[in-house]
C-alpha positions as CSV (number, residue, x, y, z in Angstrom):
1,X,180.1,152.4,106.7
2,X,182.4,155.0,108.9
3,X,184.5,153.0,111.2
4,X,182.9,153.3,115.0
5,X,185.1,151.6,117.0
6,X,188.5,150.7,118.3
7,X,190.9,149.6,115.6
8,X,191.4,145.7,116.1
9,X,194.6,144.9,117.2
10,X,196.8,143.6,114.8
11,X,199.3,141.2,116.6
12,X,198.3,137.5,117.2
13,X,198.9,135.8,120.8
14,X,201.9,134.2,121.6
15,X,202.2,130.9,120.3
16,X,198.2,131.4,118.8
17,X,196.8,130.9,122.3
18,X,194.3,132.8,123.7
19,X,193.5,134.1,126.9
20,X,191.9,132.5,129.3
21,X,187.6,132.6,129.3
22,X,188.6,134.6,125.9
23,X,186.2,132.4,123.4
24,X,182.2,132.1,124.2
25,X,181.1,128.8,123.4
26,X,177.2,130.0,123.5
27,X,175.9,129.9,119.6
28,X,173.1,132.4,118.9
29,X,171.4,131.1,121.6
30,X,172.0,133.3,124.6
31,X,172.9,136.3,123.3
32,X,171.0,138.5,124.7
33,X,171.6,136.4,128.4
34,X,171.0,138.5,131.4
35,X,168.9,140.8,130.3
36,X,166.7,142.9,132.2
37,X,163.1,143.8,131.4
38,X,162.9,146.2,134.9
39,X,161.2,149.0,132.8
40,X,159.4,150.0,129.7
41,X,161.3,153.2,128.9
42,X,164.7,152.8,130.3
43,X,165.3,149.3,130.3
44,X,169.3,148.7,130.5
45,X,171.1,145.8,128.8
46,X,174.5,144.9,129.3
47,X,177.0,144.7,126.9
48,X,177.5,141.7,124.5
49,X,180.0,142.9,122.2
50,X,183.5,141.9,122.9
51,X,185.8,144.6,123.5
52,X,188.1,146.0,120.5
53,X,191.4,144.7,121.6
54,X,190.3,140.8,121.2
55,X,190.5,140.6,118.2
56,X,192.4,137.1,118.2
57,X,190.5,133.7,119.6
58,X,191.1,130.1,119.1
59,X,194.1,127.5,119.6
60,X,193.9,125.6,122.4
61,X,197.2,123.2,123.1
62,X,196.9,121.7,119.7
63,X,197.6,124.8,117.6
64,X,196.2,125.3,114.1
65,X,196.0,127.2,111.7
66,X,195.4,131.1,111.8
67,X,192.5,132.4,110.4
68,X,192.8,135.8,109.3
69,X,190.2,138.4,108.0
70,X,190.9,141.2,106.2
71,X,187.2,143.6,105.8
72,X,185.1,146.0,106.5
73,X,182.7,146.8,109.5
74,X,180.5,144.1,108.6
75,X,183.3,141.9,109.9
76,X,184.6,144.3,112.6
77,X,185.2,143.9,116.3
78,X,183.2,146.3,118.1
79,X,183.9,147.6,121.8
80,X,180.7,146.9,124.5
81,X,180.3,150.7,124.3
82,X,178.7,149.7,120.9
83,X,176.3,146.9,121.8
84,X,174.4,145.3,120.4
85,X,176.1,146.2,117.2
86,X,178.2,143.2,116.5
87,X,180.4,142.4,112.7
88,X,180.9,138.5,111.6
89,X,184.3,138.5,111.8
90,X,184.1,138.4,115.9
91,X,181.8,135.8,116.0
92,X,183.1,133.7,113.5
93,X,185.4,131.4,116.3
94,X,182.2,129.9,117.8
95,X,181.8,128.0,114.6
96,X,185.3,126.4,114.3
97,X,186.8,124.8,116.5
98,X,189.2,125.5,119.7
99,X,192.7,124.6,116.9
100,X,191.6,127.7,114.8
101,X,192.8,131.1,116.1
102,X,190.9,134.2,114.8
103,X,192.8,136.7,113.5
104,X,190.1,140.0,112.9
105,X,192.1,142.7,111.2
106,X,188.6,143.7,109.8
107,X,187.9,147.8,110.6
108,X,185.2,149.8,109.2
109,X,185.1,152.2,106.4
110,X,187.7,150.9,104.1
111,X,187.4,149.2,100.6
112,X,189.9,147.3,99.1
113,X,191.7,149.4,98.3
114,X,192.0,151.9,101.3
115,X,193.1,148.9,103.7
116,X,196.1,148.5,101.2
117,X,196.7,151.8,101.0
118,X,196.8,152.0,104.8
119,X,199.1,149.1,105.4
120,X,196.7,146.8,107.2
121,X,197.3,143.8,104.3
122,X,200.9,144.0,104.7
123,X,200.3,143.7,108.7
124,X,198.7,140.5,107.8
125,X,201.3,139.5,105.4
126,X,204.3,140.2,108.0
127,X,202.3,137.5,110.3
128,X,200.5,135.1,107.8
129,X,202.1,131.9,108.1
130,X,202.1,129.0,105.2
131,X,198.7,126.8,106.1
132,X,196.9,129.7,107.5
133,X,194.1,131.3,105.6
134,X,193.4,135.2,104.5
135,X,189.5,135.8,104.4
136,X,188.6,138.8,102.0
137,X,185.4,140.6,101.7
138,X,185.2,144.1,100.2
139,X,182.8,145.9,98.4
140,X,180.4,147.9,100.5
141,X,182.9,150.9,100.7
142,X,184.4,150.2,97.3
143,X,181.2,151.3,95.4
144,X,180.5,154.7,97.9
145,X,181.4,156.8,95.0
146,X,181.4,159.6,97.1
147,X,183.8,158.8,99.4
148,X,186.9,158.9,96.8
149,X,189.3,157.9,99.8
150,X,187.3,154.6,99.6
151,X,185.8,154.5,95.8
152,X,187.7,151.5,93.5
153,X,185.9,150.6,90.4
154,X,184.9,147.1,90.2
155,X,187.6,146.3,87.5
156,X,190.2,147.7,90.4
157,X,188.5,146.0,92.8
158,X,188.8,142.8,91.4
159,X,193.0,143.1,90.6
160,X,193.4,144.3,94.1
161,X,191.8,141.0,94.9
162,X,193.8,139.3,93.0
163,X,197.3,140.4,93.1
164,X,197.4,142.0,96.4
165,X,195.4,139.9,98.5
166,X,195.5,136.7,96.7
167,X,198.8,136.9,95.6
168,X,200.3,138.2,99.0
169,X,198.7,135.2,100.7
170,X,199.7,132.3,98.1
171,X,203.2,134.1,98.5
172,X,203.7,133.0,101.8
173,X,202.0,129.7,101.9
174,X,198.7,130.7,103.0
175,X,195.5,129.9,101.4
176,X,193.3,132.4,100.4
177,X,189.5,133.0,100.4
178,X,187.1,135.3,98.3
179,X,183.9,136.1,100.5
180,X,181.3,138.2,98.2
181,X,179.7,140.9,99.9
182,X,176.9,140.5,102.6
183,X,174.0,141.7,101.8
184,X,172.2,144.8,103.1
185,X,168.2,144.9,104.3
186,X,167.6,146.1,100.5
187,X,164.6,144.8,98.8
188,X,161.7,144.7,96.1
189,X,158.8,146.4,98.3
190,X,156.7,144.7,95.4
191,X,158.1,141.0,95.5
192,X,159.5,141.0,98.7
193,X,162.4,139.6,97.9
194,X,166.0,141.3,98.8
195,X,167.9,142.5,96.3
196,X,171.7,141.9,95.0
197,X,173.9,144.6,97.3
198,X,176.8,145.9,95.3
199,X,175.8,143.3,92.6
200,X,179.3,144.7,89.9
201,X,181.4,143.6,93.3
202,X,180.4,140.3,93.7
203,X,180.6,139.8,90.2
204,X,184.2,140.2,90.3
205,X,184.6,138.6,93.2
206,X,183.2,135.3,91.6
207,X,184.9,135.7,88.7
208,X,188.9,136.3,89.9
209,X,188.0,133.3,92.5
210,X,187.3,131.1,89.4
211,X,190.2,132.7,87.5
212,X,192.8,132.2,90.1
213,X,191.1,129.1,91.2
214,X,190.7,130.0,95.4
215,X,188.2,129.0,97.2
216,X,184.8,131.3,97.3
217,X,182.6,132.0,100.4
218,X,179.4,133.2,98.3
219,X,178.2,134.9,101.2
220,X,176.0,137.5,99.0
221,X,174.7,134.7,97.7
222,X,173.8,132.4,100.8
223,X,172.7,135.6,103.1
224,X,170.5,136.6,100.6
225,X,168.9,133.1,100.5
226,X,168.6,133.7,104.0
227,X,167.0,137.0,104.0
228,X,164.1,136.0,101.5
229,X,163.6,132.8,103.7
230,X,162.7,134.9,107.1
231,X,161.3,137.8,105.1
232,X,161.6,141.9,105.2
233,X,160.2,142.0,109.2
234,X,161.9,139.5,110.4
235,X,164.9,140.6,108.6
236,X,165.2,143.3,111.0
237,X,166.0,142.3,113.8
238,X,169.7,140.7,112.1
239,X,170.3,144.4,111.4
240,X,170.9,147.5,113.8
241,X,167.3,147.9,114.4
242,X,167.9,148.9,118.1
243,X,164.6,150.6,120.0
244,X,165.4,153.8,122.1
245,X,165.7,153.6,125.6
246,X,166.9,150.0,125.6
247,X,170.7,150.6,125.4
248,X,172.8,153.1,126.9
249,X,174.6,154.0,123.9
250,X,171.9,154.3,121.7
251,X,169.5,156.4,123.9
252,X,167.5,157.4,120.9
253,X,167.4,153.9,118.9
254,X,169.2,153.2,115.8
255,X,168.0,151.9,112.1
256,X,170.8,150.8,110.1
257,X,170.1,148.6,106.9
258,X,174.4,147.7,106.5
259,X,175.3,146.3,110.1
260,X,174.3,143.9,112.1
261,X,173.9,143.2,115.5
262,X,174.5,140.3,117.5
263,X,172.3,138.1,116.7
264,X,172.6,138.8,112.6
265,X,176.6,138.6,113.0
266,X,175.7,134.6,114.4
267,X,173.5,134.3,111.9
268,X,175.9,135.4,108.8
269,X,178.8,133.5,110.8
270,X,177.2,130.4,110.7
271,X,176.6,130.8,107.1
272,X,180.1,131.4,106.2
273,X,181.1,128.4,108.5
274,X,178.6,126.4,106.2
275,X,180.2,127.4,103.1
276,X,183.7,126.8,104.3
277,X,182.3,122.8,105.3
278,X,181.6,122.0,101.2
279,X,185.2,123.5,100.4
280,X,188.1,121.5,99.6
281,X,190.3,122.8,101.9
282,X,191.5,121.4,105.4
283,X,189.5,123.8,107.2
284,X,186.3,122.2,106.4
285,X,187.3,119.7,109.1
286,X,187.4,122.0,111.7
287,X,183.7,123.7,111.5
288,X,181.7,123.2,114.6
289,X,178.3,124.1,116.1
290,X,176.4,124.7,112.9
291,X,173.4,122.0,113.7
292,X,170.3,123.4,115.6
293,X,170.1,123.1,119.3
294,X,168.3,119.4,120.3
295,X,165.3,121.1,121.8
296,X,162.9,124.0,121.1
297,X,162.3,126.7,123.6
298,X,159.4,126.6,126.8
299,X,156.6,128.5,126.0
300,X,157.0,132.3,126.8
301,X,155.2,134.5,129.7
302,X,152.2,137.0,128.9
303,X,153.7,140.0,127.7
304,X,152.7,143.2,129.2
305,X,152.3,146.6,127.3
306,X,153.2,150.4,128.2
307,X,153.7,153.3,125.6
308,X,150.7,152.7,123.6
309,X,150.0,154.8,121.0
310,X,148.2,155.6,117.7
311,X,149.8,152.8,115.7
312,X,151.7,150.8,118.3
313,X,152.9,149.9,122.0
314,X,156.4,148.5,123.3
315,X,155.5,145.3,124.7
316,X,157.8,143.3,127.5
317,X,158.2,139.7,128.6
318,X,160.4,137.1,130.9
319,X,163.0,135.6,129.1
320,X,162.8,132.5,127.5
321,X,166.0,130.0,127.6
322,X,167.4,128.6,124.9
323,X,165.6,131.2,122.6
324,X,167.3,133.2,119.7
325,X,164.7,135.2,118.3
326,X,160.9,136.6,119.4
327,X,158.0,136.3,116.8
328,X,155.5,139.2,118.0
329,X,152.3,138.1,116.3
330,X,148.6,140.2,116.5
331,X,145.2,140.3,115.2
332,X,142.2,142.2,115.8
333,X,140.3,141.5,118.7
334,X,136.5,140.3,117.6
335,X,137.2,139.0,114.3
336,X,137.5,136.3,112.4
337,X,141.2,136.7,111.6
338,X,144.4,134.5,112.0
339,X,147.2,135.6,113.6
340,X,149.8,137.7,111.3
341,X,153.5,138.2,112.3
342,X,153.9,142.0,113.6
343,X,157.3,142.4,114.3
344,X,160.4,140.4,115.5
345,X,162.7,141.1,118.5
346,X,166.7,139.4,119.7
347,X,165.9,140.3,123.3
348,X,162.8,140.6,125.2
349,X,161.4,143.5,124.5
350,X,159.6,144.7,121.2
351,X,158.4,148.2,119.8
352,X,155.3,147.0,117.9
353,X,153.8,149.0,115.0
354,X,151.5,149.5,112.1
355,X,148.5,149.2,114.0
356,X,145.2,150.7,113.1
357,X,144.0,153.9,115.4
358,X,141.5,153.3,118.2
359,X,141.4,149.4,117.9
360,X,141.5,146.8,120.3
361,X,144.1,144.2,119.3
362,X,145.6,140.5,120.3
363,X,148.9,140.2,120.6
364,X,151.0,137.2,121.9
365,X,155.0,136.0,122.1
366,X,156.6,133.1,120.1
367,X,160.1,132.1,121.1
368,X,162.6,130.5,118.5
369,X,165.1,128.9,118.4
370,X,167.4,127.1,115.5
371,X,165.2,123.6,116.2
372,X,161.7,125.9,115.9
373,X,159.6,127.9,117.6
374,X,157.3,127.1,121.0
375,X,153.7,127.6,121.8
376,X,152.5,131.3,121.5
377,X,152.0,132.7,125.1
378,X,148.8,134.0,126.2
379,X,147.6,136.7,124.6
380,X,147.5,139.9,125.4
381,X,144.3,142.7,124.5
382,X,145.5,145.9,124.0
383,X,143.7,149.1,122.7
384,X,145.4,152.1,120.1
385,X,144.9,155.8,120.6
386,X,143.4,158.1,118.1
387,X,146.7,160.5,117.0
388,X,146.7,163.6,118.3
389,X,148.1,165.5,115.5
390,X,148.3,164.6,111.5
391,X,150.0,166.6,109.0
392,X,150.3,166.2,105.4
393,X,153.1,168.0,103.7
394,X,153.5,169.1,99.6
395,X,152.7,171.9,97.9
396,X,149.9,174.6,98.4
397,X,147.5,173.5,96.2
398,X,147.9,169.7,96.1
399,X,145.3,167.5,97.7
400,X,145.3,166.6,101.4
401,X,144.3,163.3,102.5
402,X,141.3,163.2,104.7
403,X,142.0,164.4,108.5
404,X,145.1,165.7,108.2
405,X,146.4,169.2,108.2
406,X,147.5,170.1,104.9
407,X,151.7,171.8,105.2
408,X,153.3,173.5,102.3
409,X,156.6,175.2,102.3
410,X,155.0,178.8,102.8
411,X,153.2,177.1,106.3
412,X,156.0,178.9,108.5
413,X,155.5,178.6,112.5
414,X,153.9,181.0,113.8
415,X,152.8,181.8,117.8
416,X,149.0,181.7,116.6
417,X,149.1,178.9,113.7
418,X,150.8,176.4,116.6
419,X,152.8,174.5,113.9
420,X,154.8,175.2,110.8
421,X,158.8,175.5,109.3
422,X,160.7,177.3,111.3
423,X,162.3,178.4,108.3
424,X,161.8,176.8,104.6
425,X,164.5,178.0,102.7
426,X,165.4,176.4,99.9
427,X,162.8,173.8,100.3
428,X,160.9,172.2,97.8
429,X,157.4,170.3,97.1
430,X,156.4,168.3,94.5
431,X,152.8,166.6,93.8
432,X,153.7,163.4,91.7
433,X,149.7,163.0,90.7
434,X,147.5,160.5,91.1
435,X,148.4,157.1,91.5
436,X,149.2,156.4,95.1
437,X,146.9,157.8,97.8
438,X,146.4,161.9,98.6
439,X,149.5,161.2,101.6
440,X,152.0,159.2,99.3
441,X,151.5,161.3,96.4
442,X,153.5,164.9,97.3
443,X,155.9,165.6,99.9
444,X,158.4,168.5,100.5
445,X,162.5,167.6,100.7
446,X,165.7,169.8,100.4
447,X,168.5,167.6,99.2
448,X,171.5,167.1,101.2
449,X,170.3,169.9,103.7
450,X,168.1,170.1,107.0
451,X,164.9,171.8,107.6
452,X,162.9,171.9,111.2
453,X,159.1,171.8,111.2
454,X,157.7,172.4,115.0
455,X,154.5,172.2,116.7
456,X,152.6,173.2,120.2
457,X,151.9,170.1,121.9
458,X,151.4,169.6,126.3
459,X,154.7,168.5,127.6
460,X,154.9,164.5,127.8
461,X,156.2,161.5,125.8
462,X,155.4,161.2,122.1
463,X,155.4,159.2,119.5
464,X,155.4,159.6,115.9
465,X,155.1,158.0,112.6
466,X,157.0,159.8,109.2
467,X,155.8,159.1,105.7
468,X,158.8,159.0,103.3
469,X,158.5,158.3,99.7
470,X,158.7,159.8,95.9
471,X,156.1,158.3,93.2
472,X,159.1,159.2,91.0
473,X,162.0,157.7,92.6
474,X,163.9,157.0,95.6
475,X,164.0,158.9,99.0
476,X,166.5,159.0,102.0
477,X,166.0,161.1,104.9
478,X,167.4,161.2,108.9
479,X,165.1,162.6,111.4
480,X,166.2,164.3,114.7
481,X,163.2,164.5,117.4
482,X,163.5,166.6,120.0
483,X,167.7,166.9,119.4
484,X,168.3,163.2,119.5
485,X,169.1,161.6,116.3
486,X,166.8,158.9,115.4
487,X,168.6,158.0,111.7
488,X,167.4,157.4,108.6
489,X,164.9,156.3,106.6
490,X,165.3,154.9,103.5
491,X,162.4,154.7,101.0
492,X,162.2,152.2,98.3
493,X,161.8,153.4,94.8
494,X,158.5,154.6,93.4
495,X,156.9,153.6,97.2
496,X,156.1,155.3,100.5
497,X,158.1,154.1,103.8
498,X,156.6,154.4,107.1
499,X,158.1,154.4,110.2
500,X,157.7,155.4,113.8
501,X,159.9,157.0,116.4
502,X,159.0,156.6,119.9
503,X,160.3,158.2,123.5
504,X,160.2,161.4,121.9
505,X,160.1,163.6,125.5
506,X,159.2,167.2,125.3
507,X,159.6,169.8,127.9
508,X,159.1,173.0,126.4
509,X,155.9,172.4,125.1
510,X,156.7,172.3,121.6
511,X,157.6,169.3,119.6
512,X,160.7,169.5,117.0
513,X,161.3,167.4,114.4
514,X,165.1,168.4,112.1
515,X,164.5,166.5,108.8
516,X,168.1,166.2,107.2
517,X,169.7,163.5,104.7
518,X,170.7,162.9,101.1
519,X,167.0,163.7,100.0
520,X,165.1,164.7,102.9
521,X,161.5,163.9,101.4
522,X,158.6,163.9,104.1
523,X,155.3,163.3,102.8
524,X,153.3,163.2,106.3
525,X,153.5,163.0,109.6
526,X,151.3,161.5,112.3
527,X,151.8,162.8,116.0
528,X,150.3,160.9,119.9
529,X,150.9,161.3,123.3
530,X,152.2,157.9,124.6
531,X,150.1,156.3,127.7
């Protein structure tokens, strides 16, 4: 959780006013307003993060109190440059209202500890003024054990809470809050249900809130709830699940399980702004905007579909008012079978995946919104491409599952083979035996390094779909396609993840893949020209 952006400015406006137009009203619905579907590949979105200096809203003539937030990037402020990447804590002023003033000291990468050690609490406590509030949530950097800068021990972690951040606040008259820990897009690939994140921090958290008797935002708890209500796909798009090509920044897409972006930061704002209503403190009086907007969305257009390949196809529509959310839904043409959710989208536009090859499909658009959802939109047929290329890595003499090319780490590139390492030292393969299929079963990785497999392909756009996974364990590897930097993917114990990488553009008639990361398992890889 590296801190990417500006550090929020730490001083409060004069008087707790804020500047003028500085507060959008808008509440998840909206937030993706103005944006352009004028292309399949390079579509360009504005910027809806607001920019790192604002970190104050609130107080209108009839000042109240302060609210201030002392966190990690979860909560942060985050400069346009890093749209649609958004954290709670700059959100959180739409659900009070115009008498609270935001005060988001939040900045990424630091535990409890670390933002003590740095001086930000005390910048707090030099403004904090008796009535105002100090929310706290820690934990996601406190347990990175391998970041000692960061690391504190739950048992640390719990009398930092109490005497430095509790006790600082109750010191000057201000009332303080224990939030637990958001929860990540972590989860039983077997149940379906998310798991506890950092479940030793919000232990303590609970427990020196009920010690010191302060009020608790649960917020582990309640976004959890959440999560297991909308399920693992639609879970996504609260996280940094950002498609390449859609934002400038990100030019290559982004998969983050930790952050959120706009849409998630509303989402886990409005559940903190929910907890804060059943507490007994005068805040509670002040929530706002938490009820569900008084009418559903219209019915969206026909979406249209470029980039289709072996498993998938990015698929565009009008905007719909009013909406929050997309629900992407498909079934196979000519059959007799309802329609299944395929993926979720914030904005307009939707990479759709786990297709089967060479099928003809229906796909149509829901819109959503807080009240519900709308009619689907027409549907859309659409046909997938057989791959191109399949290769199925693990050791020399383990199976290889039927149509792929079987890669070991003695397959080194060569100008006749076409394909191979371009160099596989200290690589490993392992062939966990039956029990999953002849793909899931073996794989090759090199912990905490970086390997490059290549092959000859024609010059044009790709895409491509990585198998990651250990029978024995768990699995976390980053993938860089053609120099670009797609992130990682992060396997679930004992399971195989799959997950496809589009816009990969060659022009040197070779396609590169650099597999890096704390594991750096690949178990198969399946490779198609786009069309």
């Amino acid at each position: 959780m590296d801190g990417t952006a500006a550090t929020p400015a730490e001083g409060r406006h004069p008087g707790g006013r804020r500047p003028e137009g500085h507060r959008r009203r808008t509440v998840l619905r909206g937030a993706v307003a103005g944006v352009a579907t004028a292309g399949l590949a390079g579509l360009a979105l504005p910027g809806t993060a607001r920019a790192a200096g604002a970190t104050s809203t609130g107080a209108g003539t009839d000042a109240g109190p302060t609210l201030y937030i002392a966190s990690d990037s979860t909560a942060q402020t985050y400069d346009p440059y890093y749209a649609p990447q958004a954290g709670w804590g700059e959100v959180l002023g739409q659900f009070f209202s115009e008498t609270v003033t935001i005060a988001n000291h939040a900045i990424g990468g630091r535990s409890s500890r670390s933002f003590i050690a740095e001086g930000r609490l005390q910048a707090i406590l030099d403004q904090i003024q008796p009535g105002d509030y100090l929310f706290v949530q820690f934990g996601h950097n406190d347990a990175t054990l391998s970041r000692p800068e960061r690391y504190t021990p739950p048992a640390d972690y719990k009398e930092f809470l109490r005497n430095d951040y509790i006790g600082g606040a109750r010191a000057r008259g201000a009332i303080p809050v224990v939030v637990t820990p958001v929860s990540r897009r972590d989860f039983n690939p077997t149940t379906g249900r998310f798991n506890v994140s950092f479940p030793e921090y919000v232990e303590k958290a609970i427990e020196v809130a009920a010690e010191e008797n302060v009020p608790l935002v649960d917020l582990s708890a309640s976004s959890r709830a959440y999560l297991d209500g909308v399920g693992i796909e639609e879970a996504r798009s609260l996280f940094l699940h950002v498609p390449p090509g859609v934002y400038p920044n990100r030019p290559y897409g982004t998969i983050d399980e930790t952050h959120f972006q706009r849409y998630g930061a509303l989402h886990v704002a409005r559940l903190i702004a929910l907890d804060v209503a059943r507490l007994d403190v005068p805040l509670a009086r002040r929530v706002r905007n938490t009820a569900p907007p008084r009418h559903r969305p219209d019915r969206p257009g026909a979406p249209t579909a470029g980039l289709v390949s072996h498993e998938g196809a990015r698929l565009t529509w009008d905007e719909v008012p009013g909406a929050d959310l997309y629900r992407i839904q498909r079934r196979r043409r000519h059959s007799d079978e309802e329609f299944t959710l395929a993926t979720t989208s914030p904005i307009p536009l939707a990479d759709i995946g786990g297709l089967a090859e060479d099928t003809a499909y229906e796909v149509r658009v829901i819109a959503v919104n807080g009240r519900g959802q709308s009619a689907p939109s027409a549907k859309l047929r659409l046909a997938t491409r057989p791959a191109d290329l399949r290769y199925d890595f693990g050791p020399a003499d383990s199976p290889v599952a039927e149509g792929f090319v079987g890669v070991s780490p003695e397959t080194l590139y060569t100008a006749e083979r076409g394909y191979g390492f371009t160099d596989a030292t200290n690589l490993i393969s392992r062939d966990r035996g039956p029990g999953t299929d002849d793909l899931g079963r073996d794989f090759v990785a090199y912990f905490d390094g970086r390997y490059e497999f290549r092959t000859d392909v024609p010059n044009g756009t790709y895409a491509a779909t990585a198998y990651v996974g250990d029978a024995a364990g768990s699995s976390r590897s980053g993938f860089v396609f053609e120099g670009g930097d797609r992130g990682q993917v992060i396997g679930s114990p004992n399971a195989v993840t799959r997950q496809t990488f589009t816009l990969i553009e060659v022009q040197d008639g070779q396609l590169g893949v650099t597999v890096y990361g704390q594991t750096g398992h690949l178990n198969g890889l399946v490779i198609t020209r786009v069309g």
